[in-house]
N, C-alpha and C positions, 0 to 999 in steps of 0.2 A: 459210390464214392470210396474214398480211402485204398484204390488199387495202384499201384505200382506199376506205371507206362514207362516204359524204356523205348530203345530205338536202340537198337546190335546191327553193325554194319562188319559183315563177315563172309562167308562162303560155304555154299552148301556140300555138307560134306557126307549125305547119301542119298540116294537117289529118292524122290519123294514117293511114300507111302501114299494109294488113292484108296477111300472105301464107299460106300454107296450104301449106306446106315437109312434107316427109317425116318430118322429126323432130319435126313438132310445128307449132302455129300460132306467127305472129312478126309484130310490129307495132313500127312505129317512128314517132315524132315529135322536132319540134324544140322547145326549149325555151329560154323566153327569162329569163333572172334579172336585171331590173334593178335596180340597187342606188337610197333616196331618203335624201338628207341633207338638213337644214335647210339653206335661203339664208336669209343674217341680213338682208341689203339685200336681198331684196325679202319675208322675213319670209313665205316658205311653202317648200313641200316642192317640191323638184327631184329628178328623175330624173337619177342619174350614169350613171353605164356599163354596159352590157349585156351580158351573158357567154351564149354559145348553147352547147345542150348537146344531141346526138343521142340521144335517151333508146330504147333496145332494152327490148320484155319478149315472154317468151316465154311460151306453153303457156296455162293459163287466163287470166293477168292480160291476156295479147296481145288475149284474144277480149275480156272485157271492157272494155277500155280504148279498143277498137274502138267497143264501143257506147257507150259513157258519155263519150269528151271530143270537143272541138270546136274550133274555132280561137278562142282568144281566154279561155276557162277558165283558172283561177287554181286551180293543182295543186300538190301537194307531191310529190315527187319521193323516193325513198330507192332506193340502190342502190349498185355497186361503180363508182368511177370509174377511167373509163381514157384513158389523155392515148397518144394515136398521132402517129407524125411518120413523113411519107411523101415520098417522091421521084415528080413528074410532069413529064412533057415539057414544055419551054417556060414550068415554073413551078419560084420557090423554094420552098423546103422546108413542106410543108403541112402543119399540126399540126389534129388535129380531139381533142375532146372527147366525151367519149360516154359514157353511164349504162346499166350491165346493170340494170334494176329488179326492185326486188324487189317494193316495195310502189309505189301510186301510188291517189292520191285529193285529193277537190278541197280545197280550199283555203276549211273555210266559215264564216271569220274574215271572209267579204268578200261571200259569202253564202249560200244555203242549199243543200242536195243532198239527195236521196232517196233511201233504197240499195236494193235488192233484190237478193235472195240469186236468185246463177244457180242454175241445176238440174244436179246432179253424177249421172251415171249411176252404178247400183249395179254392184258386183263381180259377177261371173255365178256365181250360187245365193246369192250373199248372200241370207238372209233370205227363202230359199224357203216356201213355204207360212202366213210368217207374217203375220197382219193386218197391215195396214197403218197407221201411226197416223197423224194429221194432224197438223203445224205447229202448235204452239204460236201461240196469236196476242200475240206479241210488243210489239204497238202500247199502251201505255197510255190511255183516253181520256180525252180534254181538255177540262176542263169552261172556260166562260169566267171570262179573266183579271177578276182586280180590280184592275187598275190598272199605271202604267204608270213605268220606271224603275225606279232600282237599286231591290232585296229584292222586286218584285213579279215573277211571272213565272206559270205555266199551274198549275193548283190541278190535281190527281191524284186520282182516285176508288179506294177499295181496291180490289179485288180481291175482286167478291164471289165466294162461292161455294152449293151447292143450299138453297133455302128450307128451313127446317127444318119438318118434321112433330109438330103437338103429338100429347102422348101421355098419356092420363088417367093422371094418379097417384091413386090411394087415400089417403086422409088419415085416419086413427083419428081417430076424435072422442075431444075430452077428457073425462077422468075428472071425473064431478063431484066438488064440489070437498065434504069431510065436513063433516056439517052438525051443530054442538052440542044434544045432547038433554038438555036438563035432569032431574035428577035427584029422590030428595024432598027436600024441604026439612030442613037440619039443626035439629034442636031446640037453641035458645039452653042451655046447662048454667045450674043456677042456682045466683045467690049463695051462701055460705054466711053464713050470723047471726052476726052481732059480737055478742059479751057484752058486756055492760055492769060493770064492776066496784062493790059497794056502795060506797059512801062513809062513812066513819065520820064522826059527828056528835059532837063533844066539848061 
């Protein structure tokens, strides 16, 4: 507790130092943070002051760090800062800057990087006798763009997965449909005779 985590997003500015120490691998570089403010007379971006920073990382990050930066890489930096102030002969009081890192990766806001995952040796009997499975492949494929600027960007294909097998289904055929059979014909009932009333004749 009580340590001082920054994040310096800056550029390496010498080649990084690898060592292979007893407690583990150690790699060091310098790191350069320049700050850029608008100039209104001359109406573009200037570079103000530069702040250097000794960036230490230990253990895996040291090995990787090794292989992935170079002088002149635009890196993000995250770690515990520690401000040191020392006594040397024949000089004043010398104060240095310096980053335990935690994390460290490029910067690619400015441009592009490729990662690949190192290889982590297994614990011994981990995972004895059992198959082996393969890497997921992680890479999406990238069909080409339609176009170019804001909202257009790389179009993504699903995810397919096994061809499906057709499979006969059986279909009942339908019931025909009942068909009207006419019956005998009904006999008309007949009239019955209206009488006639006489008429008397006077």
């Amino acid at each position: 507790m009580n340590e001082t985590m920054v994040c310096a997003v800056g550029n390496v500015a010498t080649q990084p130092v690898y060592r292979d120490l007893a407690a583990g691998a150690s790699a060091r570089f310098r790191l350069a943070v320049t700050s850029r403010y608008w100039d209104r007379e001359k109406a573009t971006w200037t570079d103000g002051h530069t702040n250097f920073f000794t960036v230490w990382a230990n253990r895996q990050l040291a090995t990787n760090a090794m292989a992935s930066l170079n002088v002149g890489d635009p890196v993000m930096v995250q770690g515990r800062l520690k401000v040191r102030t020392e006594q040397r002969e024949g000089q004043q009081n010398w104060t240095s800057a310096d980053i335990d890192a935690v994390a460290i990766g490029h910067d690619i806001s400015r441009g592009t990087s490729a990662f690949r995952r190192s290889g982590r040796p297994d614990p011994a009997g981990a995972g004895a006798g059992a198959p082996t499975r393969p890497e997921p492949d992680w890479e999406t494929p990238v069909v080409g763009a339609t176009g170019t600027g804001a909202g257009a960007g790389p179009e993504f294909e699903p995810e397919q997965g096994p061809t499906p097998v057709p499979v006969p289904v059986s279909v009942p055929a339908p019931a025909p449909a009942p068909v009207a059979v006419p019956g005998p014909a009904a006999k008309p009932k007949p009239k019955p005779a209206r009488r006639r009333e006489p008429v008397a004749v006077t």
